[in-house]
C-alpha positions as CSV (number, residue, x, y, z in Angstrom):
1,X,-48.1,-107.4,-206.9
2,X,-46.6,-110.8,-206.2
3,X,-47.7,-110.1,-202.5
4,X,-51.3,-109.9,-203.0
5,X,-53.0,-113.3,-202.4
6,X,-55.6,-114.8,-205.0
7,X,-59.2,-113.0,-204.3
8,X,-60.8,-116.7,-205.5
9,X,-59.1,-118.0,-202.4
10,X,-61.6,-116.6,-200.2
11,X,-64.0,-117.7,-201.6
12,X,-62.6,-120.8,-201.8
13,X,-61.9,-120.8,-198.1
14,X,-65.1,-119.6,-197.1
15,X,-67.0,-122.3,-198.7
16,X,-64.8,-125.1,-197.0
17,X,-65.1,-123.5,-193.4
18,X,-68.6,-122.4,-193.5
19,X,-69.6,-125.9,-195.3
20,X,-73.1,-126.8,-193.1
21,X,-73.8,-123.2,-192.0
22,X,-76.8,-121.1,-193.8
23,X,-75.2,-118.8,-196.7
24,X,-77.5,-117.1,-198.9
25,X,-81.4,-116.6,-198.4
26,X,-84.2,-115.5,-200.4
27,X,-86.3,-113.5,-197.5
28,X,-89.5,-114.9,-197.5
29,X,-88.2,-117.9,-199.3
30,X,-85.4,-120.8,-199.5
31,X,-82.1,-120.8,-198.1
32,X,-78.7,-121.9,-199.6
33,X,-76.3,-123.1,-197.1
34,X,-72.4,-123.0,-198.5
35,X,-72.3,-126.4,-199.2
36,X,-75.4,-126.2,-201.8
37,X,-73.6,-123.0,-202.6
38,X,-70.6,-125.0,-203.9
39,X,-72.7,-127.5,-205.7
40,X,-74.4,-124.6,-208.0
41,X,-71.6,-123.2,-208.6
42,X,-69.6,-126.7,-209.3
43,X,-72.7,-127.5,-211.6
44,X,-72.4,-123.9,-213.9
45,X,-68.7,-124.5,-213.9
46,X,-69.8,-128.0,-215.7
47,X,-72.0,-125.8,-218.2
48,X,-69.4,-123.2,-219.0
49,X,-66.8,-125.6,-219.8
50,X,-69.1,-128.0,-221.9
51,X,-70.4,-124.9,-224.3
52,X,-66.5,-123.7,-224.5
53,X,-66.3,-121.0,-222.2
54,X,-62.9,-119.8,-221.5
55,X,-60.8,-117.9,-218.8
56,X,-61.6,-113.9,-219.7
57,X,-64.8,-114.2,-221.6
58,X,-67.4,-112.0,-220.3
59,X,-70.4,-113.4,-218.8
60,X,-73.9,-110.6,-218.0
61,X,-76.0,-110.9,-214.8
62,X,-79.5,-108.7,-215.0
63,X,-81.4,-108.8,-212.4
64,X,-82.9,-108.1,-209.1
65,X,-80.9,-109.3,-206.2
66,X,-81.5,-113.1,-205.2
67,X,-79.8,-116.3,-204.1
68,X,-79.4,-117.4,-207.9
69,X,-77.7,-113.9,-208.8
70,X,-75.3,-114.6,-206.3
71,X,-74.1,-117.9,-207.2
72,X,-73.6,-116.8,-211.0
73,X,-71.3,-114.2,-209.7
74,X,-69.6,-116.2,-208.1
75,X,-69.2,-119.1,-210.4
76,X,-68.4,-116.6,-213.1
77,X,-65.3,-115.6,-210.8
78,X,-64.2,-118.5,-209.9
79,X,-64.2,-119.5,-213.3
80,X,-62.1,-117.0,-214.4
81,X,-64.1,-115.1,-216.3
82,X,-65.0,-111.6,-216.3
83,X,-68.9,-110.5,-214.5
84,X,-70.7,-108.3,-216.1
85,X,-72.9,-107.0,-213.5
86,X,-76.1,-105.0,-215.1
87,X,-78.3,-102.8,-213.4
88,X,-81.7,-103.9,-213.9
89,X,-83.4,-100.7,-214.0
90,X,-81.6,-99.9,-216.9
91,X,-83.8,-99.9,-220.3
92,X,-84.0,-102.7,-223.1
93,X,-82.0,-100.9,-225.4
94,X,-79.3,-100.0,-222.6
95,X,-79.0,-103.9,-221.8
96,X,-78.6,-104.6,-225.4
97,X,-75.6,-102.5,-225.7
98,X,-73.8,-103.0,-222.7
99,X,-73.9,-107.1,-223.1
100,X,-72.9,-106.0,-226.6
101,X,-70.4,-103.3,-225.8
102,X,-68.8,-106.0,-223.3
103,X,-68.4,-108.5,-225.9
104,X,-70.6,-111.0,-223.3
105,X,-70.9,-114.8,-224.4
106,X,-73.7,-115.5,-222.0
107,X,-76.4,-113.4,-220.1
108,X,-78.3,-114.4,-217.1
109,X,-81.5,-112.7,-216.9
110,X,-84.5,-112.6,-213.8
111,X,-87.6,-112.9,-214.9
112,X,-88.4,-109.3,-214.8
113,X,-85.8,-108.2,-217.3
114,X,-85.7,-111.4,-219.4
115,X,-89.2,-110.7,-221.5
116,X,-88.7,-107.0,-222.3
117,X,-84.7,-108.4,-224.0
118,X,-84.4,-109.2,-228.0
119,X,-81.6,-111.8,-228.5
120,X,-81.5,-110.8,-232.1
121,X,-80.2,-107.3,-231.0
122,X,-78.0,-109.4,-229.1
123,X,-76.2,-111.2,-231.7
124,X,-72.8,-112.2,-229.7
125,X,-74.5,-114.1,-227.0
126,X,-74.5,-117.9,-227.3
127,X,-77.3,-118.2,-224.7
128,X,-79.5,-116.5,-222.5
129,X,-80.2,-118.2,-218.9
130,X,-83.1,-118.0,-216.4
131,X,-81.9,-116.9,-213.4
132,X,-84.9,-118.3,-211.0
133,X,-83.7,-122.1,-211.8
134,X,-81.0,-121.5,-214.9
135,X,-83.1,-122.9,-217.5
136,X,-82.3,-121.8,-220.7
137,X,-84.2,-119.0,-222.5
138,X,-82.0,-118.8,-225.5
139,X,-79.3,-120.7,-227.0
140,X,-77.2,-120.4,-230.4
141,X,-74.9,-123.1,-229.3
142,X,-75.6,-126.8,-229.5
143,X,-73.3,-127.7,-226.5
144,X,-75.3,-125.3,-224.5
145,X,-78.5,-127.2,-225.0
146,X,-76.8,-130.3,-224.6
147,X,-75.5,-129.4,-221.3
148,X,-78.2,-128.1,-219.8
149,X,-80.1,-131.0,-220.9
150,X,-77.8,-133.5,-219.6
151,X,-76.2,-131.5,-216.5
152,X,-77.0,-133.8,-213.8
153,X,-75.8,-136.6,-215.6
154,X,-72.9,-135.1,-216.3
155,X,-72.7,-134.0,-212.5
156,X,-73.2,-137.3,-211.4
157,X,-70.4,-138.8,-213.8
158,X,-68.1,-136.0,-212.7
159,X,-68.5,-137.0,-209.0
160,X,-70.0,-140.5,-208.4
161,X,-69.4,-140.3,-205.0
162,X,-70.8,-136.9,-204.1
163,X,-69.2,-133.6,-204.8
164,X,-67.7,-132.7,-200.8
165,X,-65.8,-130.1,-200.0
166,X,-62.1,-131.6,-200.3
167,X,-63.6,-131.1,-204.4
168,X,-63.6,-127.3,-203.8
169,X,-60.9,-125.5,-206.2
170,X,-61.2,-122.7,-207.9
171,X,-59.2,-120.7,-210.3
172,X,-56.3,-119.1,-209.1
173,X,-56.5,-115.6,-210.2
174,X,-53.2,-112.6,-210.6
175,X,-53.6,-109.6,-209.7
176,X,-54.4,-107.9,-212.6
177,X,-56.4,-110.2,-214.4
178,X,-59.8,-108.9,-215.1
179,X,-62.6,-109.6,-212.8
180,X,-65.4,-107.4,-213.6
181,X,-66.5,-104.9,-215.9
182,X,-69.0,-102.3,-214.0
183,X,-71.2,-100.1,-215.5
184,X,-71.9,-96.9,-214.2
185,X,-75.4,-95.6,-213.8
186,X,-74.5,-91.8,-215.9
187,X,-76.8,-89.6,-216.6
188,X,-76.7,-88.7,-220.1
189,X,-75.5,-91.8,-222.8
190,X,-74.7,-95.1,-221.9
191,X,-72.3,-95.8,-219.4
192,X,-68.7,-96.5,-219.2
193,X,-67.7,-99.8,-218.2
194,X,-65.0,-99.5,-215.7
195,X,-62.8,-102.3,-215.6
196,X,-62.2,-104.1,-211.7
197,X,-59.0,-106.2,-211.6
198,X,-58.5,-109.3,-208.8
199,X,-56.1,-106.6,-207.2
200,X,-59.2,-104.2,-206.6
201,X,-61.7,-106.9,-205.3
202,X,-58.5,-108.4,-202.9
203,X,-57.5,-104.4,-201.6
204,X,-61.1,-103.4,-200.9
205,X,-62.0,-106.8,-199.7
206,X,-58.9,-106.7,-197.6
207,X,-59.7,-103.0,-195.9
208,X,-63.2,-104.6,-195.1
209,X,-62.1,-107.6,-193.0
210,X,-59.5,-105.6,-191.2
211,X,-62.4,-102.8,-190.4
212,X,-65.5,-105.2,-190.0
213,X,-63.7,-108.2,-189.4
214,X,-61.7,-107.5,-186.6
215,X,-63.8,-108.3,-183.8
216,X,-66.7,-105.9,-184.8
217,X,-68.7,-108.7,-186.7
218,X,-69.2,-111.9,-185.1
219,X,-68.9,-114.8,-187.7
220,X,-72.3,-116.2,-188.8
221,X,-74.0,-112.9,-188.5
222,X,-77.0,-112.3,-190.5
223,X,-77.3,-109.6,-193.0
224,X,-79.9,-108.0,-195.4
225,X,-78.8,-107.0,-198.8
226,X,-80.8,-103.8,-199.3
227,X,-79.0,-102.4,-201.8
228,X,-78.5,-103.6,-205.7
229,X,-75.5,-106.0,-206.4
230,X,-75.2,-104.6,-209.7
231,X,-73.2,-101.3,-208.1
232,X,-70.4,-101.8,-206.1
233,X,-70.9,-100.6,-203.1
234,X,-73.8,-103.0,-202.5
235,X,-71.7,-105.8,-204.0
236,X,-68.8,-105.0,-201.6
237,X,-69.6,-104.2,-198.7
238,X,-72.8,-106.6,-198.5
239,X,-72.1,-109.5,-200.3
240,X,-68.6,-110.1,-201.0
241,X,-66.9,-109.4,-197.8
242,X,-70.0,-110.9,-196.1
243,X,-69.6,-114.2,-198.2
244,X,-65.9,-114.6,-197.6
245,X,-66.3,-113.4,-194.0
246,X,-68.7,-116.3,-193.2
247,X,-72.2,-114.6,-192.7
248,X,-75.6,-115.6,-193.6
249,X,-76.9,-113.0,-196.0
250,X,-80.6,-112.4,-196.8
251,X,-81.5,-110.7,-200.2
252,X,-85.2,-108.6,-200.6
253,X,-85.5,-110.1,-203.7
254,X,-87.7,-106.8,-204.3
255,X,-87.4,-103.3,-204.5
256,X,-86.9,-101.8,-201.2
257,X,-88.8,-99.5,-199.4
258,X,-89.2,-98.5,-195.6
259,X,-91.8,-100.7,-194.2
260,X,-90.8,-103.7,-196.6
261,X,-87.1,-103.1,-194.9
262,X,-88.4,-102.8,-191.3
263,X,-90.4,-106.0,-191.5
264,X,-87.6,-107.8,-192.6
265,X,-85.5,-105.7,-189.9
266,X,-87.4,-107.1,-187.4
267,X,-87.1,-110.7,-188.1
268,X,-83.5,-110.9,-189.6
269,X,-81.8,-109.0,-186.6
270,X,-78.9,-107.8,-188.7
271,X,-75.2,-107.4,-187.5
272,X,-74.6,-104.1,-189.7
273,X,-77.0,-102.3,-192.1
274,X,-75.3,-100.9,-195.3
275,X,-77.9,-98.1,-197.0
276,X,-78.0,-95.0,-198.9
277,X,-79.3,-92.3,-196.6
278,X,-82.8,-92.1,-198.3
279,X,-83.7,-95.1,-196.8
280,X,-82.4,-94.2,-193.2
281,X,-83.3,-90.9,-193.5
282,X,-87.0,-92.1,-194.0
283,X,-87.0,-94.2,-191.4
284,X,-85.8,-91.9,-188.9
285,X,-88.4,-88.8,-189.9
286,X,-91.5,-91.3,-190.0
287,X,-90.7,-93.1,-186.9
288,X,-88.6,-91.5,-184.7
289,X,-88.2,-87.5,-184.9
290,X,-92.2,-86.9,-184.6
291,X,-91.2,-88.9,-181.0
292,X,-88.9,-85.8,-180.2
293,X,-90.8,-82.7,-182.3
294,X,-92.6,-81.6,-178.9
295,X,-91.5,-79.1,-176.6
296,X,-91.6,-81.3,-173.4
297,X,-88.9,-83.5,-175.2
298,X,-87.2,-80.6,-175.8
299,X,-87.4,-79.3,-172.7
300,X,-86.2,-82.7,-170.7
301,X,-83.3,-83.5,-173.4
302,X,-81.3,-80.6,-171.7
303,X,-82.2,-80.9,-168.1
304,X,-78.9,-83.3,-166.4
305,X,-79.6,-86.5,-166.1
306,X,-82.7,-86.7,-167.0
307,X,-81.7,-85.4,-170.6
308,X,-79.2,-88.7,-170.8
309,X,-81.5,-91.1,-169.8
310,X,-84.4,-89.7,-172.1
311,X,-81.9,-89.9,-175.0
312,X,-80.8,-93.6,-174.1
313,X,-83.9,-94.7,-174.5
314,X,-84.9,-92.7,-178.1
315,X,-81.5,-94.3,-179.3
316,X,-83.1,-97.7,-177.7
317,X,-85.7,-97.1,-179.9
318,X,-84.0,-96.4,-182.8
319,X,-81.9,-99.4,-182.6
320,X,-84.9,-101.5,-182.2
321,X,-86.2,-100.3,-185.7
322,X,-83.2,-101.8,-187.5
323,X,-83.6,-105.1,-185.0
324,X,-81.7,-104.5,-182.2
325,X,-78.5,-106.1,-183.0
326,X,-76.8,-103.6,-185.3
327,X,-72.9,-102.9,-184.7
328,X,-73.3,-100.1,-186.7
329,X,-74.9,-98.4,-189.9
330,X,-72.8,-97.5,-192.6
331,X,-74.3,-94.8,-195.1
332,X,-72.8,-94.1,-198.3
333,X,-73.6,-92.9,-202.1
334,X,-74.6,-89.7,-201.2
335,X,-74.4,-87.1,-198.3
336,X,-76.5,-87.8,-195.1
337,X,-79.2,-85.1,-194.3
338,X,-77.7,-82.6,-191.6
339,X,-80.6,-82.7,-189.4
340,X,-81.2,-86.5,-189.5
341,X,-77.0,-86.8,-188.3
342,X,-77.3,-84.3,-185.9
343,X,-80.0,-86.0,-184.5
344,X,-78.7,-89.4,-184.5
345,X,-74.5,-88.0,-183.3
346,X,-76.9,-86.4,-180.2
347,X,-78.6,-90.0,-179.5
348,X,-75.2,-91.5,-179.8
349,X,-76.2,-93.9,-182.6
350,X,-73.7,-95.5,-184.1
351,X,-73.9,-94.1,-187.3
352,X,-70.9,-93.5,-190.0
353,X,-70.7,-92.5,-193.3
354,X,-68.1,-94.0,-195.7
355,X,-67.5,-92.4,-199.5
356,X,-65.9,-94.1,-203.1
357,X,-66.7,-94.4,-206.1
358,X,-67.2,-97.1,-208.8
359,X,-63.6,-96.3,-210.7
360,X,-62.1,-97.6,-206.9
361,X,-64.5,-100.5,-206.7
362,X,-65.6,-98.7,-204.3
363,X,-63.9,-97.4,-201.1
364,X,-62.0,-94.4,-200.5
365,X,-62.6,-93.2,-197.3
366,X,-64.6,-94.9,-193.9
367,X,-63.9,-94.5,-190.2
368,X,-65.8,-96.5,-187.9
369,X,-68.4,-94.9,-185.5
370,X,-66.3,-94.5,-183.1
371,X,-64.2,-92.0,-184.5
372,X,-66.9,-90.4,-186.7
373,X,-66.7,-86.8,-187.0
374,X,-69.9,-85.3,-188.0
375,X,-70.2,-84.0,-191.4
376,X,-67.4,-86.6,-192.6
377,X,-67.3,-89.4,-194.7
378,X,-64.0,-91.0,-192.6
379,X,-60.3,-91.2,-193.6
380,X,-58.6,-92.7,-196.1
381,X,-58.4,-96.8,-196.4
382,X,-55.9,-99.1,-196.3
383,X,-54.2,-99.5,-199.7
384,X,-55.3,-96.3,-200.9
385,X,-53.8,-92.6,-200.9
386,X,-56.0,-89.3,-200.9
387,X,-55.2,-85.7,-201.9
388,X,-57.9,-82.4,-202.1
389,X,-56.3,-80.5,-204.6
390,X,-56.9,-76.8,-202.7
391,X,-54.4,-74.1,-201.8
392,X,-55.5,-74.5,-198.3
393,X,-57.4,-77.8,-198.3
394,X,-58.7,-77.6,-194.7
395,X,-60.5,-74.4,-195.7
396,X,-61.5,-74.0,-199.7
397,X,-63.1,-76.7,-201.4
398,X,-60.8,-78.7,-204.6
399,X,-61.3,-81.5,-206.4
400,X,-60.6,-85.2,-204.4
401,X,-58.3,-87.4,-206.1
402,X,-57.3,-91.2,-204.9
403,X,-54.6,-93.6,-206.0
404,X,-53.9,-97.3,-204.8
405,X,-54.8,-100.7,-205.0
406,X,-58.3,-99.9,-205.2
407,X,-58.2,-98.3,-208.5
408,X,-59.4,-99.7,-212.0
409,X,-57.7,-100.5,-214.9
410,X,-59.6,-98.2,-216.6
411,X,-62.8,-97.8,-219.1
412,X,-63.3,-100.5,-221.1
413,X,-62.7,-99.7,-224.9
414,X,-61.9,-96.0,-224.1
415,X,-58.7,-94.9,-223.6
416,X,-59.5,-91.5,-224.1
417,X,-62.0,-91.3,-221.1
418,X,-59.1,-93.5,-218.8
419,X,-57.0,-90.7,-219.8
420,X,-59.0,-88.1,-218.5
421,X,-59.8,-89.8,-215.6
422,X,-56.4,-91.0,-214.2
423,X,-53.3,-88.1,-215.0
424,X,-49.6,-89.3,-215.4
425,X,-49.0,-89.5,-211.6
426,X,-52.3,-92.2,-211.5
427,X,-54.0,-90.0,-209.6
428,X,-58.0,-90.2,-210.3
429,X,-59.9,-87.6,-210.4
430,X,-63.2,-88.1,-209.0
431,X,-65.0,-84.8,-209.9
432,X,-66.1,-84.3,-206.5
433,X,-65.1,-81.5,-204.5
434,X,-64.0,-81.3,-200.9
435,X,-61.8,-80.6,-197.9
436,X,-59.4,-82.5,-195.3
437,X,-58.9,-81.3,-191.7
438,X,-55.7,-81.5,-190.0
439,X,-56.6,-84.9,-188.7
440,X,-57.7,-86.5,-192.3
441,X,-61.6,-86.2,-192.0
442,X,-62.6,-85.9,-195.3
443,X,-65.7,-84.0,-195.9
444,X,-67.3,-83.8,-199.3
445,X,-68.9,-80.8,-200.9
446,X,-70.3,-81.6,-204.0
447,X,-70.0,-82.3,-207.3
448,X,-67.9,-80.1,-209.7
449,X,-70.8,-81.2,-212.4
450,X,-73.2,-80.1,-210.3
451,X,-72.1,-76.9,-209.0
452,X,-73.6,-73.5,-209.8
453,X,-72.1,-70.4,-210.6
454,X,-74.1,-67.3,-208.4
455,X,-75.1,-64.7,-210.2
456,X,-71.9,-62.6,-208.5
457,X,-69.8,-65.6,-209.7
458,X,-69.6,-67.5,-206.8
459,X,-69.7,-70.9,-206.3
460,X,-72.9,-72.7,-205.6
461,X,-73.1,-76.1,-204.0
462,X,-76.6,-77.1,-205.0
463,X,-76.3,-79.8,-202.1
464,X,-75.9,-77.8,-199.2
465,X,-79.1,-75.9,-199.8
466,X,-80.7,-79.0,-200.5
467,X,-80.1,-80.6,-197.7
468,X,-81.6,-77.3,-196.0
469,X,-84.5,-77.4,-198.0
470,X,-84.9,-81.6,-197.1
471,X,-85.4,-79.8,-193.1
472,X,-88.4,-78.3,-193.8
473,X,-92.1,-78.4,-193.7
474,X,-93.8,-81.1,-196.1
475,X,-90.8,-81.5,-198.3
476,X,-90.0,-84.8,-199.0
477,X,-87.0,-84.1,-201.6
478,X,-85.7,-81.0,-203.6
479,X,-83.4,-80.2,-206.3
480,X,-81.7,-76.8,-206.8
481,X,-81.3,-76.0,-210.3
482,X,-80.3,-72.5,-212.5
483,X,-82.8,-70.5,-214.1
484,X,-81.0,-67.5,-216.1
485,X,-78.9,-66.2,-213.5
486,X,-81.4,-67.3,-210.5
487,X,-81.9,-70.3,-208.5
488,X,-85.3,-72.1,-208.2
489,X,-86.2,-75.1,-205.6
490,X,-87.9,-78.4,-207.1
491,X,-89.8,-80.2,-204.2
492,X,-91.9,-82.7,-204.1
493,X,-93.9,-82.6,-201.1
494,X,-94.8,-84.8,-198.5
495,X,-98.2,-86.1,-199.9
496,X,-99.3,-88.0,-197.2
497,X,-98.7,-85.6,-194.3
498,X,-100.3,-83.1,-196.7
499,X,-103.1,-85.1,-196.6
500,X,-103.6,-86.1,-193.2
501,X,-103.4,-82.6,-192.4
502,X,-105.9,-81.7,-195.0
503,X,-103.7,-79.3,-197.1
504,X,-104.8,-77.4,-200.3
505,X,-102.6,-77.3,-203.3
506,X,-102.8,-73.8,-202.4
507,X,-101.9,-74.2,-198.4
508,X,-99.0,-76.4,-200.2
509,X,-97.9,-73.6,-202.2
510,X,-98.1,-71.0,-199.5
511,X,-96.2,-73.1,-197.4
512,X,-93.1,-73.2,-199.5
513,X,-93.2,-69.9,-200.0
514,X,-93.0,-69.4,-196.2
515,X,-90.0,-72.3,-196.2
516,X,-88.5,-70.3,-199.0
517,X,-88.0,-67.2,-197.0
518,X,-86.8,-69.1,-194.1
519,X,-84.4,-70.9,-196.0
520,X,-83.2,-67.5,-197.8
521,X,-82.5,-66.5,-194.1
522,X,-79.7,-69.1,-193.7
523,X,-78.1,-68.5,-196.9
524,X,-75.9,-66.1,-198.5
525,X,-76.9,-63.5,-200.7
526,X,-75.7,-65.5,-203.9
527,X,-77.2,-68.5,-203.1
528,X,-80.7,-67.6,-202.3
529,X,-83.3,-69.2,-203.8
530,X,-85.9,-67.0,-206.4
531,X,-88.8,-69.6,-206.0
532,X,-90.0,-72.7,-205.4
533,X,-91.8,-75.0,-207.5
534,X,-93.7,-77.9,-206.2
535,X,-93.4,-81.6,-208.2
536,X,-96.3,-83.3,-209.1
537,X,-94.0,-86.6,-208.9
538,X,-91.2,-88.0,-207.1
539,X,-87.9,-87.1,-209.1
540,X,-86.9,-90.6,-211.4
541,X,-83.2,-91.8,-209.4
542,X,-80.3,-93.9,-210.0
543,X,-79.7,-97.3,-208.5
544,X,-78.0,-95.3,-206.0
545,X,-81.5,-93.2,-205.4
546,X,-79.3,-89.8,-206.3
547,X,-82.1,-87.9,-208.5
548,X,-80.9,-87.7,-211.9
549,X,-80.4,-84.3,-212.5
550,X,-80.0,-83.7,-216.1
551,X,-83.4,-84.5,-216.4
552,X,-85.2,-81.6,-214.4
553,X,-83.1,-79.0,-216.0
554,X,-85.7,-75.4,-216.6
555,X,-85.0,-74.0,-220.3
């Protein structure tokens, strides 16, 4: 462990080399350049040490992503005290007890989340702070309002003669000292908070420069944040190693959806786009496929020449969407729609698909687009060891365990569930299932929560027929779930292409029936479907827009 350098450092370092250069930027509204950067974080350092704050208290973030959000994270790090990253979607009551389950001293809150919180349900907190300009909401601690009352006098005092960068130093974290506590998303309960360690941020942060930073990113690249800082593959991939790495990052500040992300697409120009495949997957059926749904494109893409040249300039196109200067588009979270990969392997987009989990903060597998192999999520990263515990792995799906640097401490306040998680040999057990060719490609199945038992006992992947059913006429999204010892299809249609084309309820219904059949074509007997039923709404999702399951279960 001695050999693992302190993650603050890069931070540290980034700030000092990147001083005048744009950092963080509200899109659509101010920008922070790492200089000003520094100075927020120097003047919240100022506050936590005036209300008492010490190395390894917790300290909450709720919120939306933003420029603000950023800078508590990072001046809670640098600090030396533990984030508590919290999803913003979650409920009141959900907030309440993972701030209290966390034992946090202090919660930053946006504006959206702050007026739906009770601080009396929080009892432990000493304050709760504003995020838009880190006024305080809240405080049971006279320092506090002293502090924040006085903080640019006390600034001032602190550095007469302007804070510069030869000022910059932060703590200088081991490796197992506690970073941040992450709550999962779950499904049923509140979540378990799985503890990250300054080893995990260094080895995942490490794997990142060497694969992005290596000549594939240019320094000073701009970014969009799409996807929440509160889970760790957003936080990761674009933020962290895009902070330390030097790049100017640009944060939604809303929720995002395709046209919102397009827009901003088109102006910000960004170097790489990190998403979950809804998004992409979206943005390639509305915009791109209807291009090549006609028989003349079909016809032309397999004539030589011709074909290559038609398909250089769809790919073109498709570049263009995401602003022309992408490297390449990582997907992760969940599995890429077959279709929408084939389509984009054929075009020669350069398209990969990485896979981890929160327990390994987040990456276990990735390969660049270059040695993508279709229907993979990429080999194993640096620092990290991967096993499919299978017979014959290549062929029959096991369970995917990882060990390494990557991996967390364990649950906070629940040893039993660590236990469960990570055997003797620290091996964790992810719950997914999976296979590994000969070459290391690993490919991902499912999830051993998820999966079905056929009514001939077989195993049923509920994902590989939905990704089926995701091909077809008007549906915009499906869920396979069990029914007695039959399987039923929830979709929710394509409303607006349903309405352009002036369908019925009835036309809608007979059409799924039609799609039913031709998906029970493709399938094996035990994993046909029974019926479909069509959703009046789109299913509720995660942070990480995977439906939530347990709630669309049939009695």
């Amino acid at each position: 462990m001695n050999s693992i350098p302190s993650f603050n450092s890069y931070i540290e370092r980034s700030i000092i080399n990147n001083w005048d250069q744009d950092a963080l930027t509200d899109y659509q509204g101010t920008t922070l350049q790492f200089h000003d950067v520094a100075r927020k974080i120097e003047k919240l350092h100022l506050m936590f040490a005036h209300m008492g704050l010490q190395q390894g208290d917790k300290i909450a973030i709720c919120d939306k992503n933003s420029s603000n959000w950023a800078v508590a994270f990072l001046a809670t790090l640098t600090y030396g005290a533990v984030v508590v990253p919290i999803q913003h979607e979650f409920t009141a009551d959900q907030i309440h007890h993972i701030v209290n389950h966390s034992e946090a001293k202090l919660l930053f809150a946006g504006e959206s989340v702050a007026p739906v919180l009770n601080a009396d349900k929080m009892p432990n907190i000493d304050g709760l702070i504003l995020l838009q300009d880190f006024s305080v909401l809240m405080s049971r601690s006279e320092k506090l309002d002293y502090c924040r009352e006085h903080l640019n006098e006390l600034y001032c005092q602190q550095y007469p003669k302007y804070f510069r960068k030869e000022h910059v130093s932060y703590y200088h974290d081991k490796p197992e000292d506690l970073a941040l506590i992450n709550y999962t998303s779950g499904t049923t309960g509140f979540s378990k908070g799985v503890m990250l360690s300054y080893r995990s941020l260094w080895s995942n942060l490490d794997f990142v420069m060497d694969a992005l930073g290596k000549g594939q990113l240019k320094q000073g690249s701009n970014v969009l944040s799409i996807l929440p800082m509160s889970h760790m593959y957003g936080l990761m991939i674009e933020f962290i190693f895009e902070f330390c790495f030097g790049n100017h990052i640009y944060f939604l500040t809303r929720l995002p959806n395709p046209t919102f992300i397009l827009q901003a697409m088109a102006e910000i120009k960004p170097a790489i786009v990190i998403s979950v495949p809804l998004i992409i997957e979206k943005i390639i059926r509305k915009a791109i496929l209807p291009i090549t749904d006609n028989n003349i494109y079909k016809i032309l893409s397999k004539m030589p020449g011709i074909g290559k040249k038609l398909k250089e300039k769809i790919r073109a196109q498709a570049m263009d969407l995401f602003g022309g200067n992408i490297y390449e588009i990582i997907v992760g979270g969940a599995s890429l729609n077959k279709e929408v990969e084939q389509f984009l392997i054929d075009i020669e987009f350069p398209l990969t698909v990485g896979y981890g989990t929160t327990e390994t903060g987040p990456m276990i597998s990735y390969s660049d687009y270059h040695d993508f192999r279709q229907g993979s999520c990429g080999h194993c990263v640096i620092h990290m060891e991967l096993r499919v515990l299978s017979n014959d792995p290549e062929n029959v799906p096991g369970e995917i365990v990882a060990r390494g640097l990557n991996l967390m401490s364990g649950y906070y306040k629940n040893p039993e569930a660590t236990k469960e998680a990570i055997d003797e040999d620290g091996w964790f057990h992810t719950g997914d299932l999976g296979k590994i060719d000969a070459e290391g490609h690993l490919f991902i199945n499912g999830r051993i929560k998820n999966m079905l038992l056929g009514s001939n006992g077989q195993n049923v992947y509920p994902e590989e027929i939905e990704d089926k059913l995701n091909s077809m006429m008007m549906v915009n999204e499906s869920l396979v779930v069990q029914h007695g010892d039959k399987l039923v299809g929830l979709v929710y249609p394509d409303k607006d292409e349903a309405q352009e084309m002036g369908f019925t309820s009835d036309d809608l219904e007979k059409l799924m029936e039609q799609n039913r059949i031709n998906l029970n074509a493709k399938l094996p007997a035990f994993s046909k479907l029974a019926e479909i039923r069509l959703q009046d709404k789109e299913f509720e999702k995660t942070p990480k827009k995977n439906i939530k399951r347990y709630l669309y279960q049939i009695k």
